[in-house]
N, C-alpha and C positions, 0 to 999 in steps of 0.2 A: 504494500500500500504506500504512496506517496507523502512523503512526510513534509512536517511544517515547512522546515529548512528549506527543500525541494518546490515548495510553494513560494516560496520568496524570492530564490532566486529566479521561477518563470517570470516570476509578477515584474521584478528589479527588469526582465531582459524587454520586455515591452513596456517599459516604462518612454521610449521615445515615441512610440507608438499613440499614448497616452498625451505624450507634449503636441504633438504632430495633431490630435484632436480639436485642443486649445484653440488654433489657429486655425483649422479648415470648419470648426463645426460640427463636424461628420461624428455620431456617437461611436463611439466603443464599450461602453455597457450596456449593458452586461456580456462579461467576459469570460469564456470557457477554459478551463485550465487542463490543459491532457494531462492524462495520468495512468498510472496503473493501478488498475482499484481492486484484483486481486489479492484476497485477503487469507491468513493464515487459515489452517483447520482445524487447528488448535484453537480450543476456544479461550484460552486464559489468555494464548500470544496472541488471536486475537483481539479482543480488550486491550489488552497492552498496546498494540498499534492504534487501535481507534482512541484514544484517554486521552492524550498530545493532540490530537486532529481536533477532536472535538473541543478541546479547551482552549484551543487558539481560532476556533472561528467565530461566525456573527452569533452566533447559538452560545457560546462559550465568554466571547470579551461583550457583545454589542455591536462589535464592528467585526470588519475584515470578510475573507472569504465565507461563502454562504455553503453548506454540504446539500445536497437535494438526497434522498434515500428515498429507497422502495423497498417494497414487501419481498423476501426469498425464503424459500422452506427450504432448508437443512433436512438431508437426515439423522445429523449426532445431535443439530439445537433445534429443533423444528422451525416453528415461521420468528424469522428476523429483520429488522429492519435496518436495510446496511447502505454504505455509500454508494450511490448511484451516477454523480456528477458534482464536479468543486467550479466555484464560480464565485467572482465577484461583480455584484450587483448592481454596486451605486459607484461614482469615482470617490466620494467620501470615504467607504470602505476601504477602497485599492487605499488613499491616500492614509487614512491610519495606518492600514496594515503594515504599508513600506515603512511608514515614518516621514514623507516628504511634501506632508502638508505646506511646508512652509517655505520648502524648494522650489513646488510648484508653484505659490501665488505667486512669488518672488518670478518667475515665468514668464507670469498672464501678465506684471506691471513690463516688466523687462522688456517682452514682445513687443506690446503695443507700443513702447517708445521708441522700439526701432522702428517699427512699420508706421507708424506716424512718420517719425523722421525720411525715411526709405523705404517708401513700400516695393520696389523694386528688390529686395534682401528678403522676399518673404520665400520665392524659392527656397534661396540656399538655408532657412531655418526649416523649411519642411524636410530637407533632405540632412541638415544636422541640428535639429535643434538643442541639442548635448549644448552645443558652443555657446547658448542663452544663460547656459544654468553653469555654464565653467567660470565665464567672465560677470558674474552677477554685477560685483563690486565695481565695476569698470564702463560701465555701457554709459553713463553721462559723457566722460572722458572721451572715449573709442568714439561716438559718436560727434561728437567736435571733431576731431581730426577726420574721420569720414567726411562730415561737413565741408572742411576748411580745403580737400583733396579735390571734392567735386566740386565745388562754386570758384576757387579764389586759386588755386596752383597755378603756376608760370613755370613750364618744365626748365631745368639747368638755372633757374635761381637762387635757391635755397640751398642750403648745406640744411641736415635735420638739425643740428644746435641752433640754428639761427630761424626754425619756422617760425612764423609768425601767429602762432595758435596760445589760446588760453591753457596751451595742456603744458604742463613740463617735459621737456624734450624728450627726458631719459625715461620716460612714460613712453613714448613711442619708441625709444628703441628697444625697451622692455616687451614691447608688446606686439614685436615684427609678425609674430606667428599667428593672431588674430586678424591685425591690421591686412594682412595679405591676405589671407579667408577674405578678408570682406571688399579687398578694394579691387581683387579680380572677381566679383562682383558685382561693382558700383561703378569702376572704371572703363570700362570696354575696351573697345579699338584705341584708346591712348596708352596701353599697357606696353612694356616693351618685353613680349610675352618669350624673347629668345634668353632672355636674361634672368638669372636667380638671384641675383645681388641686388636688396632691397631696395637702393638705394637705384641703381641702375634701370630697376624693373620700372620702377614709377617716376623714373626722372628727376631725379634731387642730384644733387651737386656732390661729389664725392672727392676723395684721395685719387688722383690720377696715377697710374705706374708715369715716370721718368724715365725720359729715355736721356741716356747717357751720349755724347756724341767729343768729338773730338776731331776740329778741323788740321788736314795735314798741310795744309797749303795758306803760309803767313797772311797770304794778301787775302783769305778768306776768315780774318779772326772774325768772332762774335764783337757784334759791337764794335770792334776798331782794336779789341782789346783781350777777348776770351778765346782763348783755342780749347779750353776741355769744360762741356758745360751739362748740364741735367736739365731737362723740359719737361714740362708738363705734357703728358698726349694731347690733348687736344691743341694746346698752344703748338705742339712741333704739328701735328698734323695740318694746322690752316696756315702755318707761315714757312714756305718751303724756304729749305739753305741753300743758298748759291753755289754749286759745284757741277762738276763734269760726269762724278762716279759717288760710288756710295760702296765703302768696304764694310763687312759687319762680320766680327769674328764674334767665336764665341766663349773663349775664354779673355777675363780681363788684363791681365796679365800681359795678353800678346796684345791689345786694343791699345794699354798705353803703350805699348814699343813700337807698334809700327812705325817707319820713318817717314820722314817728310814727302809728300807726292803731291804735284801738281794737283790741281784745282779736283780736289779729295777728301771727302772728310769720311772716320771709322764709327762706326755706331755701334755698342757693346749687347749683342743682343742677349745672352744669360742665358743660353740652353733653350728648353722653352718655352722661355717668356718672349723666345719672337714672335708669338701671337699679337704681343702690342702693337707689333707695326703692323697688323694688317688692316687695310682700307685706310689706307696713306693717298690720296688722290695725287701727290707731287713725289714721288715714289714708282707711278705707276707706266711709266715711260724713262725711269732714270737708269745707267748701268748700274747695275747692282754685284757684286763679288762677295759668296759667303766664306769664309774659312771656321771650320769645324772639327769637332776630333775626329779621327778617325776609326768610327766604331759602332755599331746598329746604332743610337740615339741619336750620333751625331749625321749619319746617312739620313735619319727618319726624322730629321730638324731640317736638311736642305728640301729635303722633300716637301715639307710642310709650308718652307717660305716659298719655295716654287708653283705652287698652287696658290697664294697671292702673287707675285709676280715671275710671273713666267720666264722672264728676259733673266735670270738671275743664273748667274756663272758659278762655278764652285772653284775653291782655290786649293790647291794642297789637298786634294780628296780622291787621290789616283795612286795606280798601283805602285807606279815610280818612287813616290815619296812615303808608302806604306814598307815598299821592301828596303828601301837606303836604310830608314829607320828602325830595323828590325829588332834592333836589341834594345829596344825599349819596348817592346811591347808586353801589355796585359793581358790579362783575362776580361773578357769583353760584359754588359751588363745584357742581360737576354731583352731583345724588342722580340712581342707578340707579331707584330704585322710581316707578312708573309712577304708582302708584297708593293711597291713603295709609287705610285705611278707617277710621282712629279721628279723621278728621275731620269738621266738619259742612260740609255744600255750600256755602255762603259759603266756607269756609275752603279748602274744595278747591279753587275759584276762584281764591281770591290764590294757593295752590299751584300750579297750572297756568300762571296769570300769570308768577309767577316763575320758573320753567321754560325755558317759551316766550323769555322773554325775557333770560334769565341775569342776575336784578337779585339784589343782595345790601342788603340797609338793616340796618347794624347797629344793634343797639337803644339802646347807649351815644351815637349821634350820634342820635335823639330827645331834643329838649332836656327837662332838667332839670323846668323849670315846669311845661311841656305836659305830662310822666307824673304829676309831682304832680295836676297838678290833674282830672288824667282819673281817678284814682286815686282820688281826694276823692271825685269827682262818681260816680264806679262802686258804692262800699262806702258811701256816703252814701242811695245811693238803695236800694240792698241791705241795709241796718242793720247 
């Protein structure tokens, strides 16, 4: 036979069921509780099962589950009057019984103030409305900033510490994981639905990544004055740098050594974070030269800037300067990708090579001399 406990928890699992009510109208009591109403044959055990059931229901406290019984003739008790069907009645019942009379009103005010405020948000509380009764304390708050998102944003003006809202900032950054519930939502088509980064997704002002750059060619200083500088993305992306070529190694190390080259500046890409430069509009027509290590991440890092631009040359990423330098080589880090498509066939070659073979040749243990002078000899014969 289905015990108390066993009743509480069906009751607890349709309890959104019960929220979802609040809101569309539509009754849900009286409410049928499956169960297994199979009862001992023992008549002491069971008494013992029925004594619990019966003293926790509307028969027993006043409230709660109702037991419905019919007439059955035994042959060891003769005719008995035993459980037939468990059910709660009235929602006052249910609401004893769980305990969440208070959860729920706390609901019914909560609800209406959002759908007052947004009646457009009545979906998404049919389909969670958990999230009413999670953020009780919160919905004046949350709902200001809902507000302040839909009427009054300027997307890329604001940093969050500087919104211009009645809430306390660190209120909104406390509360990303509601705030987003609700503003893919209430925001539509101005979401930037490619992006997870809060800040990103809905358009506030953020931390840019810096792109590191360093001009090789004097009469190309920053300013009149700066040869090695950090930018903000967006500020390097709308104001292109005067040059002929664009080197981008990827260790920093070899970025500050490169030597001086005609109208040339190096960009330090970090492995990869050369995802920053992609959708560089003044980029997108420029020579580009990457030098990387030599090693599956470092093959499947050219690959990956060659797919934003195409034109992009590789330096020091052939066989010649993998086998010169062979006594330095490591053990290579495993890449999963098979197969690499923004490379050319020589390249997929030494890709596969080093594969096969798990070689790693960092590009900083290529000596010094030997990149200058390949270097020379590459942009020399290139002009």
């Amino acid at each position: 036979m289905i015990t108390v406990e066993e009743i509480r928890l069906k009751a607890n699992n349709f309890y959104p069921e019960v929220l979802r009510a609040a809101i569309t109208g539509i009754p849900v009591f009286p409410k049928l509780i499956r169960s297994n109403k199979t009862l001992s044959k023992d008549f002491a055990e069971m008494n013992k099962q029925l004594k619990p059931l019966i003293a926790s229901s509307r028969d027993g406290k006043g409230f709660g589950y109702t037991i419905q019984y019919k007439k059955v003739n035994t042959k060891l008790h003769g005719s008995q009057h035993l459980p037939d069907a468990i059910s709660f009645e009235l929602l006052e019942d249910y609401l004893d019984f769980t305990g969440k009379k208070k959860e729920y009103e706390h609901f019914i005010s909560d609800s209406a103030l959002i759908l007052a405020a947004h009646p457009e948000l009545k979906g998404l509380l049919l389909k969670s409305p958990l999230i009413v009764v999670a953020n009780h304390h919160h919905w004046t708050e949350l709902l200001k900033v809902c507000d302040w998102f839909s009427n009054a944003h300027e997307p890329g003006k604001y940093y969050m510490r500087e919104l211009p809202i009645s809430v306390h900032t660190k209120f909104i950054e406390n509360q990303q994981g509601i705030l987003r519930f609700l503003f893919d939502a209430l925001l539509g088509a101005t979401i930037n639905t490619e992006e997870k980064s809060f800040e990103k997704r809905y358009h506030l002002k953020y931390e840019e990544p810096l792109i590191r750059l360093r001009v090789l060619d004097d009469a190309l200083l920053i300013g009149g004055k700066f040869s090695d500088v950090s930018i903000p993305l967006g500020e390097f992306s709308k104001n292109p740098v005067i040059c002929t070529r664009i080197v981008i190694t990827e260790n920093k190390m070899n970025f500050l050594t490169l030597p001086t080259m005609p109208a040339t500046v190096a960009i330090w890409g970090g492995g990869f974070a050369i995802e920053n430069l992609k959708n560089i509009p003044w980029l997108e027509n420029m020579p580009i030269y990457y030098w990387g290590d030599l090693d599956e991440h470092g093959m499947q890092i050219l690959s990956q800037l060659r797919k934003y631009y195409p034109q992009t040359l590789s330096f020091l990423m052939d066989f010649e300067t993998l086998h010169l330098f062979k006594h330095y080589w490591d053990t290579g880090v495993i890449c999963n990708a098979e197969l690499l498509p923004g490379l050319t066939e020589p390249e997929h070659k030494v890709f596969d090579f080093l594969k096969a073979k798990s070689i790693r040749l960092e590009q900083e243990k290529i000596s010094h001399g030997f990149a200058v002078k390949k270097m020379t000899d590459l942009f020399d014969a290139s002009g």
